[in-house]
TIKOLGU-439164 format. One record per atom (N, C-alpha, C): residue in one letter; x, y, z. Coordinates in steps of 0.001 Angstrom, whole numbers, padded with zeros to 6 digits, always signed. Layout:
aXYZ...
//
This chain:
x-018551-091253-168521x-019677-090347-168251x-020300-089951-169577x-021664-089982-169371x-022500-090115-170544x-022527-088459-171014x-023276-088215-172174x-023302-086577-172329x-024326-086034-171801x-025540-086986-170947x-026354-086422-170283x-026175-086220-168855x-024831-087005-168498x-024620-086613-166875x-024081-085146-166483x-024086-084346-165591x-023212-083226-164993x-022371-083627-164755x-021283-083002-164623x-020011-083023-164091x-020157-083134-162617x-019230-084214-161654x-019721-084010-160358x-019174-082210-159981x-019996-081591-159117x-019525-080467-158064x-018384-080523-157589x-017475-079533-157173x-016299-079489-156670x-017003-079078-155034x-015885-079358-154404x-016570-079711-152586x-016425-078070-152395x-015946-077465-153361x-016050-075665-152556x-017571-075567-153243x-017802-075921-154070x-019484-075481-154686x-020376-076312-154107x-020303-077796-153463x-020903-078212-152144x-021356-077421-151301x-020245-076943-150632x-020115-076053-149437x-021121-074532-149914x-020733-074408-150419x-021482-072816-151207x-022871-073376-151053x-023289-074207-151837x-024839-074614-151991x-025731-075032-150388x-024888-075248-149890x-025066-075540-148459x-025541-074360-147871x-024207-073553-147871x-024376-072312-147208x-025462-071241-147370x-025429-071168-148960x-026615-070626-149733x-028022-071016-149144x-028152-072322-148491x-029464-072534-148293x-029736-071754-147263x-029049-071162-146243x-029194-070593-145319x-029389-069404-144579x-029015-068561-146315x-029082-067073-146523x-030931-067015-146731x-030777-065777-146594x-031992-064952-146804x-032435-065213-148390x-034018-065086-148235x-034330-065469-149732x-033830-064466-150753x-033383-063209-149797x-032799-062043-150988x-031695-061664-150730x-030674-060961-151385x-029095-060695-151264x-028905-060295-149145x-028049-060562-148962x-027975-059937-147484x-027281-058639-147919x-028190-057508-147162x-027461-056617-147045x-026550-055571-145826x-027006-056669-144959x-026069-056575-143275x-025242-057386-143149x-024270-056914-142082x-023986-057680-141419x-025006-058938-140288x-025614-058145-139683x-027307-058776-139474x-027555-060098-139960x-027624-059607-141550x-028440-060751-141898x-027371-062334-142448x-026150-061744-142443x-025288-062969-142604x-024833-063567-141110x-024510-062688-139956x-025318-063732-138758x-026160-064221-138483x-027084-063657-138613x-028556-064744-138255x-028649-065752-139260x-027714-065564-140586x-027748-066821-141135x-026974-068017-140530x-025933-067186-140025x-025305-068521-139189x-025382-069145-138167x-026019-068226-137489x-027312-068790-136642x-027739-069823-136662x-028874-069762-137763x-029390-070602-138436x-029067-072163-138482x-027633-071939-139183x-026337-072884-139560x-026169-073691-138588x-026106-073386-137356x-025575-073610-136249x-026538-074587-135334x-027332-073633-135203x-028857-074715-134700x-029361-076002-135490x-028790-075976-136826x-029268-077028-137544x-027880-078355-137663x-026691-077442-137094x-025788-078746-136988x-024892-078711-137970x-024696-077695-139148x-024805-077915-140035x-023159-076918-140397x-022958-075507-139204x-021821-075480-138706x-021511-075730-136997x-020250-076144-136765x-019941-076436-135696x-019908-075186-134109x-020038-075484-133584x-020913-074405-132523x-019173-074019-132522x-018277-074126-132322x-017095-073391-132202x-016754-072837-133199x-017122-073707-134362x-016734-072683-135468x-017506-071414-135810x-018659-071320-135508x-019823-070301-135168x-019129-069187-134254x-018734-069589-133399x-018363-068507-131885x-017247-067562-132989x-016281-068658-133336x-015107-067944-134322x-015536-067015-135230x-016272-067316-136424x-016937-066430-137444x-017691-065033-136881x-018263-065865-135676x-018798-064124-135174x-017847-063474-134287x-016799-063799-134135x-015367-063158-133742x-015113-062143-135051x-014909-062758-135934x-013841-062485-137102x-015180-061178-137933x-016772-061334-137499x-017497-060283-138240x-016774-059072-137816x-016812-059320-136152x-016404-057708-135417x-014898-057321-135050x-014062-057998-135289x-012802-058206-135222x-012221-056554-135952x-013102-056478-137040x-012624-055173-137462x-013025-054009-136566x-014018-054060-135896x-014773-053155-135181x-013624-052516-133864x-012401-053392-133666x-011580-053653-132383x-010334-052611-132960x-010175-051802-132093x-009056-051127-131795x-007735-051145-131230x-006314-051128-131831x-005371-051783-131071x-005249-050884-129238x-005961-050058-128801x-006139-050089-127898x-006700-050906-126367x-008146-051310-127413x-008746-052099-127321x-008574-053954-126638x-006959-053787-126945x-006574-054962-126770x-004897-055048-126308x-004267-054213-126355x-002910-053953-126139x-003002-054133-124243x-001498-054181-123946x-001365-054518-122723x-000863-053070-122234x-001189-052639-121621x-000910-050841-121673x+000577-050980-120766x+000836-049706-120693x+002272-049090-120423x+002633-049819-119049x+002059-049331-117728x+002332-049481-116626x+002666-051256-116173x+001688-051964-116658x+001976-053231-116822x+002798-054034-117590x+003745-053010-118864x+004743-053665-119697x+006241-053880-118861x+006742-055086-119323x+008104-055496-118920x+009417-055266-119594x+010132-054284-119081x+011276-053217-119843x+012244-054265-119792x+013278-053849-120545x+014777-054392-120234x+015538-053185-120607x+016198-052038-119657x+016881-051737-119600x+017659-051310-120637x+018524-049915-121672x+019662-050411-122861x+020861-050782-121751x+021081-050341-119971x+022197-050117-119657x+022396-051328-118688x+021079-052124-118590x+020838-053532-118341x+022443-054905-118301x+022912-055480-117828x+023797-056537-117969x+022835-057595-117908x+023771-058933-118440x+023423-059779-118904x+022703-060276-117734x+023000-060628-116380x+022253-061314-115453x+021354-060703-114984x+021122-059285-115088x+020068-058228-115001x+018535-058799-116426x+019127-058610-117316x+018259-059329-118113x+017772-060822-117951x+018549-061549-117567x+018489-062845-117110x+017032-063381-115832x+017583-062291-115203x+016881-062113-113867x+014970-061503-114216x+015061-060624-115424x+013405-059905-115737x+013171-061275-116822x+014116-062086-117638x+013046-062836-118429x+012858-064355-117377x+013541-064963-117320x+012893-065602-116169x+011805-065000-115592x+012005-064411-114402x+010754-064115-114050x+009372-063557-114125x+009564-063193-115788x+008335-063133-116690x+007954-064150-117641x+008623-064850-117561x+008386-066117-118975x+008054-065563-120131x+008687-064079-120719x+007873-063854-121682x+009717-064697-122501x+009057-064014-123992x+010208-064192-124998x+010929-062729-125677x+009705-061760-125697x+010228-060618-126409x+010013-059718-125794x+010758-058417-125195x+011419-057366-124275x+011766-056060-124927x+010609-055344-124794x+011164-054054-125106x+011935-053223-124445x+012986-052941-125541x+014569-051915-124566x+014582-050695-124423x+014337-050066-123251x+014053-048412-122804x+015181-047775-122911x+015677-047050-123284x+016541-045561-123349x+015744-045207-121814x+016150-045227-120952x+015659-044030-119513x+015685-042773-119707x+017313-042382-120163x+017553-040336-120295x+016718-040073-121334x+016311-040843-122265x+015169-040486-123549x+013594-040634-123400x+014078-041849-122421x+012217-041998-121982x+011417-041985-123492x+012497-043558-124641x+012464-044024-125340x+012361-045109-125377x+011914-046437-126490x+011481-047658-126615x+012411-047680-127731x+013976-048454-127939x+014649-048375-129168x+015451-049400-129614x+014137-050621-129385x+014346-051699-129780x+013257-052759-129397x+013554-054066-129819x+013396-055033-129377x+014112-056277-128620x+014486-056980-127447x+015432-058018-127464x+014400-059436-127412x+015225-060260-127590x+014643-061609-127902x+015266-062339-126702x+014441-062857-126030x+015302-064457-125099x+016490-065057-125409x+015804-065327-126990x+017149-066355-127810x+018067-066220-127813x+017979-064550-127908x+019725-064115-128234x+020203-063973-127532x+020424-064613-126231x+021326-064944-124951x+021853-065710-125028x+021255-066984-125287x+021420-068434-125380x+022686-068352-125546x+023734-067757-126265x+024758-067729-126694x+025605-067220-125960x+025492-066544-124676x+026273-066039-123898x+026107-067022-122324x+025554-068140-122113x+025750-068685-121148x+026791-069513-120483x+027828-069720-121829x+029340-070143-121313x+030084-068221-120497x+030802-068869-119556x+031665-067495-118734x+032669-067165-119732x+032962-067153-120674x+034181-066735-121728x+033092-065356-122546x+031717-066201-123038x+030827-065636-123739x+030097-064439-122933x+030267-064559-121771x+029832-062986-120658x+030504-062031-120960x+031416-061896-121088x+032364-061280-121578x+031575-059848-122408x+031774-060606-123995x+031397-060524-124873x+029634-059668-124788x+028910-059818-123778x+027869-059609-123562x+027206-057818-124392x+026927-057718-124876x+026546-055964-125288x+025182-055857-125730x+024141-055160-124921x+022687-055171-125504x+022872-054247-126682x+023521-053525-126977x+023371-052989-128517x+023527-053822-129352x+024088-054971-129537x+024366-055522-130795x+022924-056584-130857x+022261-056579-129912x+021311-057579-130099x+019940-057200-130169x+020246-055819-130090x+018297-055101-130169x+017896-055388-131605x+016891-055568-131630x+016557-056107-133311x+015382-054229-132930x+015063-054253-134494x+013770-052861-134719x+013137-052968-134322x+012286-051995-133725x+011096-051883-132999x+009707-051423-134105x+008554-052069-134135x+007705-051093-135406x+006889-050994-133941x+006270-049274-134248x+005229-048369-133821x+003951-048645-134381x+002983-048581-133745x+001634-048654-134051x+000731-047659-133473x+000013-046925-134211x-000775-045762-133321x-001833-046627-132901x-002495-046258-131595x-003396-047137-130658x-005149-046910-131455x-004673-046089-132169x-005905-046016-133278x-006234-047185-134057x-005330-047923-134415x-005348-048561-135706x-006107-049984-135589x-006761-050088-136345x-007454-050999-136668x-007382-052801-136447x-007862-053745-135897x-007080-055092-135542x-006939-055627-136758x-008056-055359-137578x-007592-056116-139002x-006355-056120-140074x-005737-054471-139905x-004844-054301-140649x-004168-054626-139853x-004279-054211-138317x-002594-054721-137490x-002708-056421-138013x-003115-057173-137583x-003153-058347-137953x-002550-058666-139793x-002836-057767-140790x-002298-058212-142229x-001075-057860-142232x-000799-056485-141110x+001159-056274-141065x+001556-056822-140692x+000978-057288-139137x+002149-058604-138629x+002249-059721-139386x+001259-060218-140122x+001893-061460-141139x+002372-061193-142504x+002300-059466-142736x+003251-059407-143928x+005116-059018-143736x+004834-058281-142624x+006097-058492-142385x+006929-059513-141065x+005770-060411-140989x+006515-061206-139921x+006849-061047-138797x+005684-059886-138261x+006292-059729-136708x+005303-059990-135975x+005928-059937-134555x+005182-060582-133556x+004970-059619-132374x+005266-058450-132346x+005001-057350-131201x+005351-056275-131524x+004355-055220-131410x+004655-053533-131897x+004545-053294-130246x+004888-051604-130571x+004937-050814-129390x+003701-049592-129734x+002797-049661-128800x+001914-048904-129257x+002176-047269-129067x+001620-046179-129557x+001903-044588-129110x+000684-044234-129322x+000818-043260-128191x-000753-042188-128912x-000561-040916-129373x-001414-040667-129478x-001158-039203-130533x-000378-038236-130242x+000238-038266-129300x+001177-037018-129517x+002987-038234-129198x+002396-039390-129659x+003890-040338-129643x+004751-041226-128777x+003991-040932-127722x+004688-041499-126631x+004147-042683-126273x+005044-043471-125727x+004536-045273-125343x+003349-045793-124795x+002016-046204-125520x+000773-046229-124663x+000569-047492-124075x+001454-048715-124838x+001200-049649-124272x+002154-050550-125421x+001356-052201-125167x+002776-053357-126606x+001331-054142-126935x+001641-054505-127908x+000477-055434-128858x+000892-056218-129519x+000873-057692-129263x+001177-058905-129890x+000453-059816-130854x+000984-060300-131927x+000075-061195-132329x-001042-061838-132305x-000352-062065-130742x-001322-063466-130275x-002800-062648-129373x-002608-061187-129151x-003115-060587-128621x-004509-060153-129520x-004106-059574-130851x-005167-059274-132123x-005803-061309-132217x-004871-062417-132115x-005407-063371-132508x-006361-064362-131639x-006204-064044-130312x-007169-064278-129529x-008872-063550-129597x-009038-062468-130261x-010004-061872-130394x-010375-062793-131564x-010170-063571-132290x-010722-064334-133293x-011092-065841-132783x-010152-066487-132262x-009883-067826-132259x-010350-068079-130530x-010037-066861-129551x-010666-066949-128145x-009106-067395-127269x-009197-067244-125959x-008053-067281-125398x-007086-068291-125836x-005633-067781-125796x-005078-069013-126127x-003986-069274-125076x-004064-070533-124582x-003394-070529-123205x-001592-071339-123889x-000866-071003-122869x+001012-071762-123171x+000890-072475-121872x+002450-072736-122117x+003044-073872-120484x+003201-072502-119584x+002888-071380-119723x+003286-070772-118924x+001817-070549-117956x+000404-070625-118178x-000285-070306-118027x-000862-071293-116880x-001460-070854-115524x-000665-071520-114489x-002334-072407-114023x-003091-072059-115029x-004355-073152-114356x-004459-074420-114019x-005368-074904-113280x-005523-076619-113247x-006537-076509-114445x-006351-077564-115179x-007531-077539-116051x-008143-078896-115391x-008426-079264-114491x-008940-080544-114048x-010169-079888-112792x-010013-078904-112277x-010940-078620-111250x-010895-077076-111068x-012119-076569-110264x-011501-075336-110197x-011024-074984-108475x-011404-075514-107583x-010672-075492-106626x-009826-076828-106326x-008685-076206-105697x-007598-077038-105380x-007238-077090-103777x-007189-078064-103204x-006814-078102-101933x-005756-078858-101234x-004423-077492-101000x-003179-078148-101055x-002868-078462-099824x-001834-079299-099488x-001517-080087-098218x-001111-078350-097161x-001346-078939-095940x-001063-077697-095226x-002391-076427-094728x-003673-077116-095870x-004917-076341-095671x-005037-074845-096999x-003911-074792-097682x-003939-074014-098522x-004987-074258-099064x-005534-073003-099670x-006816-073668-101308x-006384-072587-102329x-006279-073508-103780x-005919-072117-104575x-007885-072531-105516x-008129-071377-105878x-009481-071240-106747x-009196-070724-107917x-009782-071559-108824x-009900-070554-110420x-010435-069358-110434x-009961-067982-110675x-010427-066525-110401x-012181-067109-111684x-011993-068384-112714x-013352-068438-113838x-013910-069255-112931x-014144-069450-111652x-015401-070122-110349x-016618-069211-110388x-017574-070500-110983x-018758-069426-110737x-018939-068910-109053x-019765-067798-108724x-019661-067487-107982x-020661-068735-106874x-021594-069174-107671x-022761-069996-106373x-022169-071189-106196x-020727-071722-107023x-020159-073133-106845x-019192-072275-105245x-018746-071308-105610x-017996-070678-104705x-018863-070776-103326x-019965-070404-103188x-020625-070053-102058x-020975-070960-101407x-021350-072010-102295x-021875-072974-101745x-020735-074369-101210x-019393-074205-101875x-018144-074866-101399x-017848-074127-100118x-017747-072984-100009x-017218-072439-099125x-018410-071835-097759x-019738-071980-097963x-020456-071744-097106x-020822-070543-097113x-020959-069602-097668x-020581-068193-098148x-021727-067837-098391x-021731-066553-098555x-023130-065501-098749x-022757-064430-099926x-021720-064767-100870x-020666-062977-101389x-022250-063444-102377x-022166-061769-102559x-022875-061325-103842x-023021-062474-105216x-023941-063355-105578x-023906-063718-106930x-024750-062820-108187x-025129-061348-107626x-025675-060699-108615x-024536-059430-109288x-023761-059363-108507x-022513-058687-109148x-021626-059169-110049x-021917-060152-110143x-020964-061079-111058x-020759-062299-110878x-020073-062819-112090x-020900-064233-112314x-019609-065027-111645x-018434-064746-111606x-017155-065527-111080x-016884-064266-110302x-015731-065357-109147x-015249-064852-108224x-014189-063975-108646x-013085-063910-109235x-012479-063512-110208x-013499-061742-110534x-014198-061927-111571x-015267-060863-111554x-015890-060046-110587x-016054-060455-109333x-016220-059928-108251x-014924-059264-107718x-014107-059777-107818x-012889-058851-106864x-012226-057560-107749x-012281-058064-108981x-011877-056963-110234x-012878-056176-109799x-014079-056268-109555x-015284-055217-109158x-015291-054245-107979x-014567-055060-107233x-014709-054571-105678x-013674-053576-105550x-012545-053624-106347x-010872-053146-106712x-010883-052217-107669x-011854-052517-108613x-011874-051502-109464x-010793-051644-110423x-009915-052426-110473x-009111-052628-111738x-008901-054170-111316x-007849-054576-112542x-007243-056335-112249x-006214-056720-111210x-006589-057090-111021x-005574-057417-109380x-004782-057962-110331x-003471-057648-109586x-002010-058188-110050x-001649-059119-108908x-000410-060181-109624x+000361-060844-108554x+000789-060341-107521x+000364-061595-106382x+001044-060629-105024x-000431-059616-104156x-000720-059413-105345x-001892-058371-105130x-002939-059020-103629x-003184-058193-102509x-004269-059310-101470x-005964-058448-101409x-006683-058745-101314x-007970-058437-101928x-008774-058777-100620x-009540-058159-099651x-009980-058629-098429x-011876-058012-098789x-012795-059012-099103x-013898-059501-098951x-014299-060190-097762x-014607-059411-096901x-015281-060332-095674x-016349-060977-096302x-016487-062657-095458x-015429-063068-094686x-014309-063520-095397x-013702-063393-096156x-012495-064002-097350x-011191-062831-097369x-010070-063357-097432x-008984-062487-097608x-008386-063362-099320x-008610-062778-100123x-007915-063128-101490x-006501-062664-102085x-005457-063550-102345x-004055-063700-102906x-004159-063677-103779x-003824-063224-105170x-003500-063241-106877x-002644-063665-106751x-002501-065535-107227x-001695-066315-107633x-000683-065554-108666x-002098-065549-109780x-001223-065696-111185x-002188-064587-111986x-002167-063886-112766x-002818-062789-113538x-001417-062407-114635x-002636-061716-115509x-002247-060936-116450x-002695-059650-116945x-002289-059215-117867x-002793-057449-117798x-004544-057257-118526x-004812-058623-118674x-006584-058608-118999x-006954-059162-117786x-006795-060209-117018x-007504-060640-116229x-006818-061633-114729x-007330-061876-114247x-006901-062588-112792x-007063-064059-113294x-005964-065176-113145x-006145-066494-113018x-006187-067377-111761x-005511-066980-110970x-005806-068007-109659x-005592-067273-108479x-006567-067849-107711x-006956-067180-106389x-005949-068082-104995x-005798-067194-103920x-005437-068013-103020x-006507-067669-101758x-007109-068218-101082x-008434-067875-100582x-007951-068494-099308x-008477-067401-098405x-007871-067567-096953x-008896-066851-096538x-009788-067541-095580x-011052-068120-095050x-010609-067642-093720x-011409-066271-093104x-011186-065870-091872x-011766-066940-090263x-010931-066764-089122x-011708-067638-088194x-012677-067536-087965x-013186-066233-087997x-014946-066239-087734x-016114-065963-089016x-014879-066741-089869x-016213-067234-090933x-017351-067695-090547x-017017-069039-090329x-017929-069807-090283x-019452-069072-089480x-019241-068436-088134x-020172-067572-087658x-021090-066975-088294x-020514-066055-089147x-020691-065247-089783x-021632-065643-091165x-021289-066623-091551x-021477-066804-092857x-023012-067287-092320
//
């Protein structure tokens, strides 16, 4: 390289010069104006429309309250301190979770954490025995329901954890807040094997005449599969409509009766309803 060439650019000062083209001809001094730059970005191809959705996650992400996002009290899954092993056995199974906060009852306390894992080790009958939830509660950290998603998010990855117990101001248990809970507000839902959708259709039609429906069915695919008249100005999914009609999230088990429709909650969680079981009265069809 001659002494009249530049040095090539490094791909972060690429990227910068890129980005730069897209800002305002003068410093930004909003938030405002560094979205509409990406805006910008976005329409021209130039960032990726998902990566767009993300960034304008992560502007307001601070704006979010661990209230805001926590799974509140009434809907949390206890384990017992006076709990036995097949007692515990029996609540994680049938929650699929992994991590279990341990109640004191006479304290109408949260004074611990247990883990799934740490069973694993007691499933030989010699090792039942041996069984004691005190030795396996790991610490519990507190979070006031005040606090901020951004910092909850820099504690859980500075100290490596994965679920607080939330309190409100005068201390007592308001709800639990997970990781993945602050990290979905950035990155957008994030689904496991536990999470019970078809991702191939949204209605399903099982042998026997069953139908299960995605609670995310728009409502006019709904109406018009099913012959139907429900409201499409109340909301845009069916799902959305029954949370409306109920006034909170239908839980499992939960039955939801919309004439002409009687609705089952497959599967839900403490934000929202996932699958419907839809049972279509005889004098629908009349009616409709």
């Amino acid at each position: 390289m001659n002494a009249t060439e530049k040095p090539p650019s490094s791909l972060f000062s690429k990227l910068t010069q890129i980005f730069l083209k897209w800002l305002p001809s003068s410093r930004a001094t909003s938030r405002a104006d560094v979205l509409e730059s990406l805006r910008l970005a976005e329409e021209d191809g130039i960032v990726a429309r998902d990566a767009y959705a993300m960034m304008q996650r992560v502007m307001f992400v601070s704006d979010l309250k661990v209230r805001d996002v926590m799974v509140p009290r009434s809907n949390m899954v206890f384990v017992e301190r006076e709990h036995e092993l097949d007692e515990c056995l029996d609540i994680m199974l049938e929650s699929a979770h992994s991590r279990f906060p341990v109640v004191d009852n006479e304290r109408d306390q949260i004074i611990g954490i247990l883990f799934a894992k740490d069973l694993l080790r007691f499933f030989d009958e010699d090792d039942k025995q041996r069984f004691n939830i005190h030795d396996l509660v790991r610490p519990v950290v507190f979070v006031p329901e005040t606090k901020r998603l951004n910092v909850l998010l820099a504690e859980f990855r500075e100290n490596r954890n994965h679920m607080a117990v939330v309190v409100d101001e005068f201390g007592a248990t308001a709800g639990l807040v997970t990781i993945e809970d602050v990290l979905e507000q950035i990155v957008g839902e994030i689904e496991d094997e536990h999470d019970q959708e078809d991702e191939e259709t949204f209605i399903r039609e099982l042998t026997g005449g069953e139908i299960i429906v995605k609670a995310l069915l728009p409502m006019d695919e709904f109406n018009e599969h099913f012959g139907s008249r429900l409201s499409e100005t109340d909301s845009d999914t069916i799902g959305g409509l029954i949370s409306q009609t109920v006034g909170h999230i239908p839980q499992a088990d939960e039955k939801i009766e919309i004439p002409p429709f009687e609705f089952e909650v497959v599967h839900a969680d403490s934000r929202r309803v996932h699958l419907l079981r839809v049972i279509q009265k005889a004098h629908s069809l009349s009616n409709s």
